[in-house]
C-alpha positions as CSV (number, residue, x, y, z in Angstrom):
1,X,1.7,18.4,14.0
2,X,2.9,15.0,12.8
3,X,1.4,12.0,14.9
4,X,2.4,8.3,14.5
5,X,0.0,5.3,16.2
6,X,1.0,2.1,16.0
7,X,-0.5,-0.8,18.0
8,X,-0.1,-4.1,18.8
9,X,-2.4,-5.5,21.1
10,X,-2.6,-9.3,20.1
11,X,-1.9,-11.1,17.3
12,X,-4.7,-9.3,15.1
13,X,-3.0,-6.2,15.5
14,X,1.0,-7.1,14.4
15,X,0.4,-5.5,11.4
16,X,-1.6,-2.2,12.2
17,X,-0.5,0.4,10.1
18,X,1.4,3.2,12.0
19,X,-1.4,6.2,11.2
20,X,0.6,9.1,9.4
21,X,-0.7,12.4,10.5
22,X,1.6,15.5,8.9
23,X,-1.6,17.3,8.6
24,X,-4.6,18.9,10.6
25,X,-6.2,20.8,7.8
26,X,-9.9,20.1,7.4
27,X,-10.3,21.1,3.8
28,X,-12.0,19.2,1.3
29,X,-12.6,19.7,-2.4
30,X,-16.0,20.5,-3.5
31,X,-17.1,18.4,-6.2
32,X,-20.2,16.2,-7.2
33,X,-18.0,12.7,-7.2
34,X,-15.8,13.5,-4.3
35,X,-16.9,11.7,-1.4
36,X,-16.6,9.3,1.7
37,X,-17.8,5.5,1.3
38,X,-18.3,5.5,-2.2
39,X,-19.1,1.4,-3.0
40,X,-16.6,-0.6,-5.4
41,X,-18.2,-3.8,-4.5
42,X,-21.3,-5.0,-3.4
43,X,-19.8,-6.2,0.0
44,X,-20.0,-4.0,3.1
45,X,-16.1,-3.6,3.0
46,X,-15.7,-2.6,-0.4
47,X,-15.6,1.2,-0.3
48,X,-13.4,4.1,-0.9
49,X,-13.1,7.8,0.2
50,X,-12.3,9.9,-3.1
51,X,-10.5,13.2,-3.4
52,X,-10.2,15.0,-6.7
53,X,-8.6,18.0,-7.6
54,X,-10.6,21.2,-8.7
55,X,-8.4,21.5,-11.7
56,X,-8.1,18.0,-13.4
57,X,-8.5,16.3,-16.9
58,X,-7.8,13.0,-18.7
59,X,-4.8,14.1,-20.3
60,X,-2.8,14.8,-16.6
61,X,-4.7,14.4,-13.6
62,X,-2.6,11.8,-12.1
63,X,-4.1,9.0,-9.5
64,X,-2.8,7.9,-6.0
65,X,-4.7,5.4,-4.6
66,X,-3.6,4.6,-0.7
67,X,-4.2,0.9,1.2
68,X,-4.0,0.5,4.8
69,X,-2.3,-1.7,7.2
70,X,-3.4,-4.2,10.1
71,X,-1.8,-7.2,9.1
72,X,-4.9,-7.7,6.5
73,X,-7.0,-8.4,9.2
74,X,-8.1,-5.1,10.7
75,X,-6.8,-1.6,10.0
76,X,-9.4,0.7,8.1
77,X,-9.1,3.8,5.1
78,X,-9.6,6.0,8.4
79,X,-6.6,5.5,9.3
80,X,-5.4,7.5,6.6
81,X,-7.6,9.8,6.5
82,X,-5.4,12.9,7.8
83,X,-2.9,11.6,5.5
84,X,-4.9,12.7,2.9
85,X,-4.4,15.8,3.3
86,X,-0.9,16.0,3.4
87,X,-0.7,14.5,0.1
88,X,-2.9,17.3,-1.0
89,X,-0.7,19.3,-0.1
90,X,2.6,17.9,-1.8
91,X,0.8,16.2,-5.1
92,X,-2.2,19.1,-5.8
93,X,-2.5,17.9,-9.0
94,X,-3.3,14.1,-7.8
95,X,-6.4,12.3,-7.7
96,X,-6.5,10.5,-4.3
97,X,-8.5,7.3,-3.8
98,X,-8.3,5.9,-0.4
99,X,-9.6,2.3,-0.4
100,X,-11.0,-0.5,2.2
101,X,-10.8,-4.3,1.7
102,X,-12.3,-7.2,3.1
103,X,-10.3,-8.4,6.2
104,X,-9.2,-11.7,7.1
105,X,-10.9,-13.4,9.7
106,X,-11.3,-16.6,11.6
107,X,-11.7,-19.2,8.5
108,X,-13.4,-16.7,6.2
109,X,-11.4,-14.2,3.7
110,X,-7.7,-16.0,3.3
111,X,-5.5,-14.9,0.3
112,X,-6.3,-14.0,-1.9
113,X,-9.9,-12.3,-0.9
114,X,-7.9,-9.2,-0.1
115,X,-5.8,-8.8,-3.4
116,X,-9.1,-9.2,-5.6
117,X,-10.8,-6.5,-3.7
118,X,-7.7,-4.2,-4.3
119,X,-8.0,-5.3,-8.3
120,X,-11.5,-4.3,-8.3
121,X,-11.2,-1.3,-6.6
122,X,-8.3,0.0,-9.3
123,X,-11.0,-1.7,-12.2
124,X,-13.9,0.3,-10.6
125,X,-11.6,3.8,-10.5
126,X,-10.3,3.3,-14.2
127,X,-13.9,2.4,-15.2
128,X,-15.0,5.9,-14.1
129,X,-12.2,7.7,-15.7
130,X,-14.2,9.7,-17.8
131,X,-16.7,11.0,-15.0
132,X,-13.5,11.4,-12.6
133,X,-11.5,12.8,-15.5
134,X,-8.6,11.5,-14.7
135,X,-5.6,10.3,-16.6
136,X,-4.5,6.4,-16.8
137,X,-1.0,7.2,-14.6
138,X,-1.6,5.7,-11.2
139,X,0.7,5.5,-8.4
140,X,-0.1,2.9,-5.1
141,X,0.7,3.5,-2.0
142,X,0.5,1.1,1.1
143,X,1.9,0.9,4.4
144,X,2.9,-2.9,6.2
145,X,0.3,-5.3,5.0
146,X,-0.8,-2.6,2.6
147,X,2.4,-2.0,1.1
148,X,2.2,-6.2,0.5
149,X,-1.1,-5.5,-1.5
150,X,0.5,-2.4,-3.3
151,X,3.5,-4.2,-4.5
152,X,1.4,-7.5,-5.3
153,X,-0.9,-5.5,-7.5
154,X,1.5,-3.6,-8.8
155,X,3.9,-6.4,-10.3
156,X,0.9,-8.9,-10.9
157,X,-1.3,-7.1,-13.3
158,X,-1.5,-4.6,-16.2
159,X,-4.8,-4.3,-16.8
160,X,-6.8,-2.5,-16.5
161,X,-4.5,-0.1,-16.4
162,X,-0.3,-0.4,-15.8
163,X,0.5,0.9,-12.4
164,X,3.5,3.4,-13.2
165,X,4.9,3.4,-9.5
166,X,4.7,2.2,-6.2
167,X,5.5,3.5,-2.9
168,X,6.0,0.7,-0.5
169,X,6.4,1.5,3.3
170,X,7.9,-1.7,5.4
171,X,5.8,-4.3,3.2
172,X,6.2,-8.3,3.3
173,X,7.7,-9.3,0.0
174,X,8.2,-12.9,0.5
175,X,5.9,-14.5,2.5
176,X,7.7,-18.1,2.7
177,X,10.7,-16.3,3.7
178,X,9.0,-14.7,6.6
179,X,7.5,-17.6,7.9
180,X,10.4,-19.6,8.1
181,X,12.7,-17.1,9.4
182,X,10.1,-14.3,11.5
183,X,11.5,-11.7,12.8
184,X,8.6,-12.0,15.8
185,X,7.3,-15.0,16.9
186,X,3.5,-14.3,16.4
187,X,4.2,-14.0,12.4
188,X,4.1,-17.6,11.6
189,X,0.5,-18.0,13.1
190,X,-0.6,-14.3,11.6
191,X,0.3,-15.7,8.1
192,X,-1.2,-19.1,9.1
193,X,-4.5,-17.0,9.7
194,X,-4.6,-15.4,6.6
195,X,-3.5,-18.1,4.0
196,X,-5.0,-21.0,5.2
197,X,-1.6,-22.6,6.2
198,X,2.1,-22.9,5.6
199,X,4.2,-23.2,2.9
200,X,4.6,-26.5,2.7
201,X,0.4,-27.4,3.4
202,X,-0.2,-24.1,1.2
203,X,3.2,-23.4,-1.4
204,X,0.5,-21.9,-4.2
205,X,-1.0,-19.7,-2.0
206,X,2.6,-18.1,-0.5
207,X,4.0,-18.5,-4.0
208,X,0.7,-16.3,-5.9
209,X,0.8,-14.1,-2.7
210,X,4.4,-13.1,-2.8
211,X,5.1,-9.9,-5.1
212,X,8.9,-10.7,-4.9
213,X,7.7,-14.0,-7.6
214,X,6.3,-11.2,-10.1
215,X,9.4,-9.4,-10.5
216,X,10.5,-8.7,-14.3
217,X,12.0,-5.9,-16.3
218,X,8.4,-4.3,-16.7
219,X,8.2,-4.0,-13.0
220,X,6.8,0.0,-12.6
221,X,9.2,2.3,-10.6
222,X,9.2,1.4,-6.7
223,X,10.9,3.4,-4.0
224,X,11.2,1.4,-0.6
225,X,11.4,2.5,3.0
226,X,12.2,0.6,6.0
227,X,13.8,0.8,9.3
228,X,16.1,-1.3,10.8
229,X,15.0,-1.7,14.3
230,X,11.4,-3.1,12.9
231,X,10.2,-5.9,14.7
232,X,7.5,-6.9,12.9
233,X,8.8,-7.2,9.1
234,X,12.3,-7.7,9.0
235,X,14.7,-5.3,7.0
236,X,15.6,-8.3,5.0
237,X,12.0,-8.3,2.9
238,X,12.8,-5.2,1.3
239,X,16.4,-6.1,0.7
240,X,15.1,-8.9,-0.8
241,X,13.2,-6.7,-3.0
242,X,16.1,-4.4,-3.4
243,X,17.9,-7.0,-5.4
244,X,15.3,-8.1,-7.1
245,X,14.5,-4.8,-9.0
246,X,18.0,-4.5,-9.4
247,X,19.0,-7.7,-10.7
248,X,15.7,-7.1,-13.1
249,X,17.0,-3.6,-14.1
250,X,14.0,-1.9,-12.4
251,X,14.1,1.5,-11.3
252,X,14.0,1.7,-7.5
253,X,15.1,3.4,-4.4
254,X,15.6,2.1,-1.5
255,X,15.2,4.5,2.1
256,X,17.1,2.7,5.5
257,X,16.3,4.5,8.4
258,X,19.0,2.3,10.7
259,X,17.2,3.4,14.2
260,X,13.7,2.9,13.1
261,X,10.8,0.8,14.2
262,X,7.5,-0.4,12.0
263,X,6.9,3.1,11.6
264,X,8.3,6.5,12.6
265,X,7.7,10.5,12.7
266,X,9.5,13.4,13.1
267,X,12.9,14.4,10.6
268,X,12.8,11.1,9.2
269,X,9.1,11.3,8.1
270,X,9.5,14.7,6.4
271,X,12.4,13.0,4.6
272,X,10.3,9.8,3.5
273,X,8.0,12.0,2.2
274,X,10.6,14.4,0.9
275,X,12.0,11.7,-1.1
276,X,8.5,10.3,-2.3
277,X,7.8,13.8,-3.8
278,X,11.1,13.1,-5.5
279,X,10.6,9.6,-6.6
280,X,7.2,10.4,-8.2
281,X,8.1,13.7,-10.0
282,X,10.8,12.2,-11.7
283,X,9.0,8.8,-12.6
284,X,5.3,9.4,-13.0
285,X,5.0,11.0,-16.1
């Protein structure tokens, strides 16, 4: 039974990621380093619930690691947690590594707190590649704000390891853009909250913070979804990115769903994930 939450209760919650349930199996692998709330970090925040196939080496076990919504100031790796198993069940062969952050809040944690702790969690992973035994072909996955932290990572570094695709669902891509021209009237002072400004008091911080700036030819493989009745990031941010990759000659796909909010279930889901499989399999090699 496939459930969708989304919530918006005040301005901490424009960004809370739409919980994707396709799945109500219970089954987990048995193995010694699977396990909830394993630490990356020292901080409270910093931890990860990690699934790894029965079946796995260095050579091919592939990696997905997911990153949750919530406007990067709430949200939590719980939120995907039923999620999890529906990847299971499409990508057996993946290792799955569902992550937490530190979240913005009230003058503590701006940009870019949140895009170090995703670094460190993918430095932590690849550090443990030969306990995990797991191969270096890693795949992110974020929803809303955690689609913003995918892409950033994604097109921002290569090491420890080059990301070889993202999957980016409804992510802000240029964060100047959507403060000057918001699609809801509460995103100015949500991005205000988070970066310590504007874009004219703070232009390094939306500039470093922006994935759309670290688009080149070595950009990894990225398949976008978004639907056009979303009132919380505007279609435009992932047409932005559209012609971006294209202009850049990176491959890319990009999924409109015209009557769609910040989030959606039913047909249209099955087809994201339909077309995910797709992306992936022929990409992610």
């Amino acid at each position: 039974m496939a459930v969708l939450k989304y919530q918006m209760k005040n301005i901490l919650f424009i960004f809370l990621l739409p919980v994707l349930l396709l799945s109500c199996s219970k089954d987990r692998f048995v193995d010694s380093y699977t396990g909830l709330n394993i630490p990356y970090g020292t901080d409270a925040a910093q931890k990860m619930d990690i699934y790894l196939p029965d079946q796995r080496n260095m050579a091919s076990t592939k990696v997905i690691v997911l990153i949750h919504g919530g406007g990067w100031t709430q949200g939590d790796k719980t939120d995907f947690t039923l999620y999890v198993d529906s990847l299971k069940k499409r990508l057996p062969g993946y290792a799955i590594f569902n992550i937490n952050y530190r979240l913005s809040t009230v003058a503590a944690n701006f940009f870019p707190t949140q895009e170090n702790d995703v670094k460190s969690a993918i430095e932590f992973i690849y550090s443990k590649r030969t306990e995990y035994a797991i191969s270096d072909k890693y795949v992110l996955i974020g929803a809303s704000a955690g689609a913003h932290l995918a892409l950033l990572h994604a097109y921002k570094y290569n090491s420890p390891v080059s990301i070889k695709a993202v999957v980016d669902f409804f992510g802000p891509v240029d964060l100047a853009a959507m403060y000057n021209n918001p699609i809801n009237p509460l995103v100015p002072a949500l991005l205000q909250g988070v970066t310590g400004g504007t874009p004219v008091t703070h232009p390094v911080v939306y500039q470093q913070s922006s994935p759309i700036n670290f688009v080149t030819a070595q950009t990894p493989p990225t398949i976008l979804l978004h639907g056009g009745a979303d009132v919380v990031v505007a279609p435009s941010q992932s047409v932005l990115l559209k012609n971006s990759l294209q202009s850049a000659g990176v491959v890319h796909q990009y999924v409109f769903y015209p009557t769609e909010n910040h989030g959606w279930l039913g047909a249209n889901l099955a087809d994201s994930f339909e077309k995910i499989t797709a992306f992936l399999a022929a990409h992610v090699n």
